[in-house]
One Martini backbone bead per residue (centre of mass of N, CA, C, O) as a GRO file, in nm:
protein
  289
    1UNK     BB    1  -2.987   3.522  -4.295
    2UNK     BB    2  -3.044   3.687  -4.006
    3UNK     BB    3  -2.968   3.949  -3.860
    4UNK     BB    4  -2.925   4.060  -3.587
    5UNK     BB    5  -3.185   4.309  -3.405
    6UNK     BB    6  -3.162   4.597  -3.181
    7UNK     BB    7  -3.419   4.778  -2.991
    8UNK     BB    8  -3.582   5.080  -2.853
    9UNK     BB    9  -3.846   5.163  -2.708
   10UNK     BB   10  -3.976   5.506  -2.693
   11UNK     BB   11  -4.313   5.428  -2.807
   12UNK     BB   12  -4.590   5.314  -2.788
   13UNK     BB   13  -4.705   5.022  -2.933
   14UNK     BB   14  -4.744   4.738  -3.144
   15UNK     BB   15  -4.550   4.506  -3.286
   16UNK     BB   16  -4.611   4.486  -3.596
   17UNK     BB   17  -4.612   4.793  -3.698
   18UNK     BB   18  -4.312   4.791  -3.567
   19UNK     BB   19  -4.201   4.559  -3.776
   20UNK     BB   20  -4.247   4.706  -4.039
   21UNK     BB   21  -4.120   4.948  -4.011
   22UNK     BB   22  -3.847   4.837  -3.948
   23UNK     BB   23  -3.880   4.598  -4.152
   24UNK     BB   24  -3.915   4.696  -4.457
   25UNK     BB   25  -3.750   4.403  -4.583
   26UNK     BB   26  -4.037   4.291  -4.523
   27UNK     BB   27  -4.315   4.125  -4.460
   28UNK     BB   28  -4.573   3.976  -4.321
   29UNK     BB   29  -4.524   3.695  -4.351
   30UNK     BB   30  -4.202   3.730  -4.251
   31UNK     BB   31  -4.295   3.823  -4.007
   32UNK     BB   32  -4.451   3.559  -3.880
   33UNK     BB   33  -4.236   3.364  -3.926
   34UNK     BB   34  -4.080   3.476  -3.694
   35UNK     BB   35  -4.269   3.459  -3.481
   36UNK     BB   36  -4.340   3.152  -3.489
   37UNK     BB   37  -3.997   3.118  -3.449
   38UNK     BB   38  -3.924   3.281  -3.212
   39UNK     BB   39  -3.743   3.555  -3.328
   40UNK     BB   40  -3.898   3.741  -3.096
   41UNK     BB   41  -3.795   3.950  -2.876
   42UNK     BB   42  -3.905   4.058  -2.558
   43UNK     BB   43  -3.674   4.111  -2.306
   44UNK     BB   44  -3.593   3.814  -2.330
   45UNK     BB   45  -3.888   3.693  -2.468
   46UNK     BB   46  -4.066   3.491  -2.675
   47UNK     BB   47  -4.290   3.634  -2.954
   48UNK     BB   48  -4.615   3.565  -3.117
   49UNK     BB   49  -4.791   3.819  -3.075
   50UNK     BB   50  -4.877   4.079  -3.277
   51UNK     BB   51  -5.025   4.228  -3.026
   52UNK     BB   52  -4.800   4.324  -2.860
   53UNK     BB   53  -4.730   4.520  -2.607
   54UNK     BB   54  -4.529   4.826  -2.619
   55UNK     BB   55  -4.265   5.021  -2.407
   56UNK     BB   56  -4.071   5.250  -2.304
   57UNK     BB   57  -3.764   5.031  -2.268
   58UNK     BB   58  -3.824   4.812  -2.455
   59UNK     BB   59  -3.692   4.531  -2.611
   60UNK     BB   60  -3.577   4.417  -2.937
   61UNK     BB   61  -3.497   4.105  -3.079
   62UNK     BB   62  -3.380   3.985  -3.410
   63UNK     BB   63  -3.310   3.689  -3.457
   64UNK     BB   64  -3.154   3.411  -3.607
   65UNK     BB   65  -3.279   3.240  -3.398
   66UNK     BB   66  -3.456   2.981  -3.255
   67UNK     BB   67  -3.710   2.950  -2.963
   68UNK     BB   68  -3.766   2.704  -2.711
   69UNK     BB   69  -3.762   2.835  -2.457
   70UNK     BB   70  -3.953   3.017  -2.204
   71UNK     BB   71  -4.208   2.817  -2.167
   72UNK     BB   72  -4.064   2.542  -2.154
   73UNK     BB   73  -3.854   2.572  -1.923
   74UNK     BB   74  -4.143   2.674  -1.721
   75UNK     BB   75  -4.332   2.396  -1.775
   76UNK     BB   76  -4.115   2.193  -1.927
   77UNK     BB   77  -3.982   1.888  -2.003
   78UNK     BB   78  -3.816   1.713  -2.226
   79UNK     BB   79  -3.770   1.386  -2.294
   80UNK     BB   80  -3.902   1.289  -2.577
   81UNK     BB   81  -3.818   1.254  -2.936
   82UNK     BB   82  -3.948   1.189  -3.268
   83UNK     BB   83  -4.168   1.156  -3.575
   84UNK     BB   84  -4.432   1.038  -3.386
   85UNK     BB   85  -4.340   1.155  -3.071
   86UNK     BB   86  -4.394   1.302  -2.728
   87UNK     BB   87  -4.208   1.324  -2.446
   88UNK     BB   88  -4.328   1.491  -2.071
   89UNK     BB   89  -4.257   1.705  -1.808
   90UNK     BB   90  -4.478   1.840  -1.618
   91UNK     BB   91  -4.608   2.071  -1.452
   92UNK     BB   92  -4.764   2.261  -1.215
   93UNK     BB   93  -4.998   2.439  -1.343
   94UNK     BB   94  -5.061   2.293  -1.671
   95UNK     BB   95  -5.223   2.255  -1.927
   96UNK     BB   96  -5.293   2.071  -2.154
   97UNK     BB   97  -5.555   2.227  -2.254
   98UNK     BB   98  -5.763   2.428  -2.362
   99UNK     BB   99  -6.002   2.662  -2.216
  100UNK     BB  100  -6.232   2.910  -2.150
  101UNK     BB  101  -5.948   3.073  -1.974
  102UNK     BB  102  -5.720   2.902  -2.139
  103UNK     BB  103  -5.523   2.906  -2.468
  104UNK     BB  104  -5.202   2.942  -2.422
  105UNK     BB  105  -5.104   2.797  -2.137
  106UNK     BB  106  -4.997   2.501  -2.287
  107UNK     BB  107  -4.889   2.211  -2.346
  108UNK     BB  108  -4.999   2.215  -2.658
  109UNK     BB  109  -4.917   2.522  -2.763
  110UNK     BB  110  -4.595   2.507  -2.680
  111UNK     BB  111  -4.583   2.205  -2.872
  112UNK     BB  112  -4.620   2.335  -3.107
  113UNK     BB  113  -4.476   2.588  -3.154
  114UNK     BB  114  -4.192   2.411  -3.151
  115UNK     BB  115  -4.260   2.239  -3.408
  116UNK     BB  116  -4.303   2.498  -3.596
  117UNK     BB  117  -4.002   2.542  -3.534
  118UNK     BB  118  -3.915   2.322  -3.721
  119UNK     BB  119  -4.174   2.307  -3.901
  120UNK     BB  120  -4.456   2.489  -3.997
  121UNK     BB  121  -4.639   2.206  -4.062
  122UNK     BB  122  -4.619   2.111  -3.800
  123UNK     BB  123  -4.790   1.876  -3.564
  124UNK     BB  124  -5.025   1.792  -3.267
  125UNK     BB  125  -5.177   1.525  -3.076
  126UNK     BB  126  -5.385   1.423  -2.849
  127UNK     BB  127  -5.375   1.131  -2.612
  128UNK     BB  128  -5.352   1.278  -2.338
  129UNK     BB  129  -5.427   1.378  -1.944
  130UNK     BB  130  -5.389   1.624  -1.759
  131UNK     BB  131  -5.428   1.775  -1.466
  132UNK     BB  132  -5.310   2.055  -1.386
  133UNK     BB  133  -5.185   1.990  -1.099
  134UNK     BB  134  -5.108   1.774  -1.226
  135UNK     BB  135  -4.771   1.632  -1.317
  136UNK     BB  136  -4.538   1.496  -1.558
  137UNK     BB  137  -4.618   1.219  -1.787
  138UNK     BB  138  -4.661   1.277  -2.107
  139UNK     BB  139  -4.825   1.216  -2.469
  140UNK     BB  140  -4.787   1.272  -2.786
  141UNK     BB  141  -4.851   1.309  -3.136
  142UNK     BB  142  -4.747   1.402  -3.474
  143UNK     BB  143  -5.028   1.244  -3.579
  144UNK     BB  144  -5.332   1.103  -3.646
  145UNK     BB  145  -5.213   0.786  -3.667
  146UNK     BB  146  -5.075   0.799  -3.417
  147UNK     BB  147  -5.331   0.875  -3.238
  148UNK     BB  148  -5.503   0.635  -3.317
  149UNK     BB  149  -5.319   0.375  -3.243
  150UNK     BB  150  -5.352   0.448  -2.947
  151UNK     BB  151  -5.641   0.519  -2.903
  152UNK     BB  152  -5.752   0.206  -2.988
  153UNK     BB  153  -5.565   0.015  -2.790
  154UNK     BB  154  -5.454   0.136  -2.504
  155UNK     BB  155  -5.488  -0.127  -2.298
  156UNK     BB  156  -5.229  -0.243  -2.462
  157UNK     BB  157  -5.006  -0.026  -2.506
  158UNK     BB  158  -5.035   0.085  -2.232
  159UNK     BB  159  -4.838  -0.096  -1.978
  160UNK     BB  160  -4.820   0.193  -1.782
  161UNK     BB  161  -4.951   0.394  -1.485
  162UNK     BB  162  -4.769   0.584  -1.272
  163UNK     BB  163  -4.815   0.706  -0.907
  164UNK     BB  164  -4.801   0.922  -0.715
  165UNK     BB  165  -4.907   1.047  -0.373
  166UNK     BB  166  -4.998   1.279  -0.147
  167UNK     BB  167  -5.140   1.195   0.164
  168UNK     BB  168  -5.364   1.219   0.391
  169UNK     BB  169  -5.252   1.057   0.678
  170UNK     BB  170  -5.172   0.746   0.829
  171UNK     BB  171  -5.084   0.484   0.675
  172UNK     BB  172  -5.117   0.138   0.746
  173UNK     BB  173  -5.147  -0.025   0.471
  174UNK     BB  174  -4.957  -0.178   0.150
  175UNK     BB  175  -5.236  -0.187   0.048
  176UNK     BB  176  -5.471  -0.160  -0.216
  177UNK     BB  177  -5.821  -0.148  -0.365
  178UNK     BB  178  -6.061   0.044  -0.614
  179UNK     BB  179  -6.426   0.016  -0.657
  180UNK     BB  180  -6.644   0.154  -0.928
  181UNK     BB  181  -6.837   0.413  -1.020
  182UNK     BB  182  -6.830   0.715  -1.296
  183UNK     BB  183  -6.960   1.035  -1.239
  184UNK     BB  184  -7.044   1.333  -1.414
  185UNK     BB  185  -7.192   1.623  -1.301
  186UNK     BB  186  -7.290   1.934  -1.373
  187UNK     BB  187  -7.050   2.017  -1.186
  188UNK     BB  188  -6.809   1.905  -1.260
  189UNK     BB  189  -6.822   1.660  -1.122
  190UNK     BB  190  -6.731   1.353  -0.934
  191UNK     BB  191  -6.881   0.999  -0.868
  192UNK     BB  192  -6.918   0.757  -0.673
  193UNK     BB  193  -7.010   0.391  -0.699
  194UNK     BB  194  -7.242   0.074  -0.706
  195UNK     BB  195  -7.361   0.155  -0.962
  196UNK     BB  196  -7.352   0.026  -1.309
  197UNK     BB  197  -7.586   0.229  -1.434
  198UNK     BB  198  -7.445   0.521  -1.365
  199UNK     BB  199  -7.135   0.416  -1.443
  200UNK     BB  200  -6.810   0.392  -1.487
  201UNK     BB  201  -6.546   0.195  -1.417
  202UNK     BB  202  -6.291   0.158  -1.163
  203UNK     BB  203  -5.964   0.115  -1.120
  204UNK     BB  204  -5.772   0.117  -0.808
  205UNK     BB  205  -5.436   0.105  -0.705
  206UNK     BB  206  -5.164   0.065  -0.420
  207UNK     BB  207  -4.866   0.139  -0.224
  208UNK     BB  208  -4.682   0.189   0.019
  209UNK     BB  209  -4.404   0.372   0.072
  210UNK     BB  210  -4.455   0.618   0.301
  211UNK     BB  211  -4.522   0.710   0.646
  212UNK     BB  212  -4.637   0.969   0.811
  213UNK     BB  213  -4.818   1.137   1.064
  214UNK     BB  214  -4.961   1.277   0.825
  215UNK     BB  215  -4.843   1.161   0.577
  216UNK     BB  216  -4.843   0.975   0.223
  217UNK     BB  217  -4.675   0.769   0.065
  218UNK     BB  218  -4.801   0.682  -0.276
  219UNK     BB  219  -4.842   0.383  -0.556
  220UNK     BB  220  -5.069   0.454  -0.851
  221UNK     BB  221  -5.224   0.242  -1.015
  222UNK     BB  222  -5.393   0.214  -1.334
  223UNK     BB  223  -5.634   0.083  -1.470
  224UNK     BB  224  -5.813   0.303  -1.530
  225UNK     BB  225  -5.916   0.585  -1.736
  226UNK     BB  226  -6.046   0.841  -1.540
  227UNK     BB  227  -6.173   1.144  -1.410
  228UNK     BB  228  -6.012   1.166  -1.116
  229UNK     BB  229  -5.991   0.890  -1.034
  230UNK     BB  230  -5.738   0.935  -0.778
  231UNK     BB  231  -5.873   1.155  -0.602
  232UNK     BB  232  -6.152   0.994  -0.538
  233UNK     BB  233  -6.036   0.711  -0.436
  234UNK     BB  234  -5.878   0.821  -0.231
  235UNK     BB  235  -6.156   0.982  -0.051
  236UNK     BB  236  -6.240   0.676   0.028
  237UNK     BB  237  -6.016   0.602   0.224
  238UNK     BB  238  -5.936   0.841   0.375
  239UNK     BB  239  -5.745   0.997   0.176
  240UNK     BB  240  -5.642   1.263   0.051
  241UNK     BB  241  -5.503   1.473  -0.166
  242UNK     BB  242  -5.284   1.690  -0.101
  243UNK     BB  243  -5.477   2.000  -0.217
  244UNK     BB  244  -5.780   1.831  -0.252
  245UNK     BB  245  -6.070   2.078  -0.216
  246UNK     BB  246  -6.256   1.879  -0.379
  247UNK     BB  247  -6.128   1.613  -0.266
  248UNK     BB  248  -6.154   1.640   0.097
  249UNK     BB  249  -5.918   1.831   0.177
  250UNK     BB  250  -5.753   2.007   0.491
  251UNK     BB  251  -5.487   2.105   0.284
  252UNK     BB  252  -5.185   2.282   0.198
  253UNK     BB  253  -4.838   2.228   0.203
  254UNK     BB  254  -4.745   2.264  -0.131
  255UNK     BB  255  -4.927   2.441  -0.277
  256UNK     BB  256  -4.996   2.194  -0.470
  257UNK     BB  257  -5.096   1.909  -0.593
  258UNK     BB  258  -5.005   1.534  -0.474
  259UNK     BB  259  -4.938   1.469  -0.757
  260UNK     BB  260  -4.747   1.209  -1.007
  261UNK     BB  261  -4.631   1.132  -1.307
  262UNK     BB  262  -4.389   0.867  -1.315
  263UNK     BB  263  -4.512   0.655  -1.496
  264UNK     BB  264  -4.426   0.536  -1.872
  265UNK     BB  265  -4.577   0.269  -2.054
  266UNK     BB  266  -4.518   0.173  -2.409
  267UNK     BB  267  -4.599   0.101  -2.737
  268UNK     BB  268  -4.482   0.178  -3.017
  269UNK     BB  269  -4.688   0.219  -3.294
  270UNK     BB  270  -4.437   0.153  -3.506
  271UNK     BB  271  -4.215  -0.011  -3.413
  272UNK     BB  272  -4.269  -0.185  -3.123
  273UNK     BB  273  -4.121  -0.058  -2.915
  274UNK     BB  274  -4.050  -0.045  -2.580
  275UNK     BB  275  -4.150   0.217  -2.383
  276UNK     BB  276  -3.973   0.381  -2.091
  277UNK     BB  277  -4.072   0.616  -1.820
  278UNK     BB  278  -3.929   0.824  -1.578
  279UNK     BB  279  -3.973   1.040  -1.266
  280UNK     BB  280  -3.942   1.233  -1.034
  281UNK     BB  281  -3.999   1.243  -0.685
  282UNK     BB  282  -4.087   1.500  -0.564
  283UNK     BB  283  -3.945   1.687  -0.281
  284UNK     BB  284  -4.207   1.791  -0.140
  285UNK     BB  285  -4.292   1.498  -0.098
  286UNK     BB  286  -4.087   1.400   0.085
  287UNK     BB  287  -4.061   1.628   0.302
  288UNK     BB  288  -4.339   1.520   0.458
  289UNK     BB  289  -4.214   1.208   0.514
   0.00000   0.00000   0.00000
């Protein structure tokens, strides 16, 4: 095992060529394997990009252990994992996975890096997804074989998919439900219909939590997992959800969209046993109602 080395950059330099020299023994492969396991710290902060640009007063420091925190641990809570899937408890403005625009801060990318920290070859692969801006309850599989079973028979499978939304205006019914259909246009927007023909069918429930002057906080459960589906149809009951001013909203108290993955229940595919999480719901959700 490697013991602990902590340098101080004297002159701008570049991560791996200073790691090969400083590290003469060590190979490229050595020095890679550092890196991927999360063991090269710069300033107290695990390091995966050799091509990390280093500026003289930065510390680096070649650890013994592998390391999991940082940004796993200001973007997501490990909820739950065995050998066969993941779940997480993601935060908000956290993309589930790469983007035009975003390839490395994904929560995708995030726990992959950690799954690889524990063995080299291990991978994760995507069963479904939140909207960056929603907050909540995540599930991964281990294998493809594992992310097949699930998403092969999903409305079967996954057994509960419920939503909290803190929503504008003040809701006097203590429930309802919408039926559209959704398409998405050219401007990667979502639409709904009466058209059958243009979209596919999407049913979203609701249930009153609390009712405040200007907010509500709403508990909803999806039948169908449409894009945007709870956004959409939240913004034709006329209560859009808070910071949703893609879908009709005219407020942003909490600084980030209304919405979390609150609870989380499905038929395990291996073991065949029902797994339940539930997330509590954000405090600053509450504090508005």
């Amino acid at each position: 095992m490697i013991k602990e080395i902590s340098y101080t950059i004297t002159e701008p330099s570049t991560l791996m060529p200073f790691l090969l020299s400083s590290l003469s023994n060590k190979s490229r492969d050595n020095i890679k394997s550092l890196l991927r396991n999360r063991q090269v710290l710069v300033n107290g902060e695990p390091v995966t990009q050799f091509n990390h640009e280093l500026k003289p007063g930065d510390t680096v420091v070649i650890s013994a252990a592998r390391h999991t925190g940082g940004l796993m641990a200001r973007n997501m809570r490990l909820v739950y994992e065995d050998e066969h899937l993941i779940v997480i408890d993601k935060n908000a403005g956290l993309l589930s996975m790469a983007s035009d625009n975003e390839k490395y801060l994904t929560a995708y990318n995030i726990l992959s890096t950690y799954v690889k920290s524990q063995k080299p070859s291990n991978r994760i692969f995507i069963v479904h997804r939140l909207d960056r801006d929603t907050s909540g309850l995540m599930m991964f599989a281990r294998s493809e074989k594992v992310q097949s079973l699930l998403q092969r028979d999903w409305k079967r499978n996954v057994t509960a998919r419920t939503y909290v939304a803190l929503v504008e205006g003040k809701v006097t019914e203590p429930e309802g439900i919408v039926k559209s259909y959704i398409y998405e246009s050219k401007s990667l927007i979502m639409h709904s219909t009466n058209d059958p023909k243009k979209g596919d069918l999407a049913i979203t429930r609701w249930r009153l939590l609390k009712s405040g002057s200007e907010y509500s906080l709403l508990e909803v459960t999806l039948e169908t997992g449409k894009k945007n589906q709870i956004r959409l149809h939240m913004q034709e009951t006329g209560h859009s959800i808070a910071g949703d001013k893609k879908y009709g909203a005219s407020s942003s108290p909490i600084s980030r969209l209304g919405l979390h993955a609150s609870l989380l229940a499905f038929i395990h595919p291996v073991t065949g046993k029902e797994m339940r999480f539930e997330s509590k719901i954000p405090a600053k959700f509450r504090r508005m109602v």
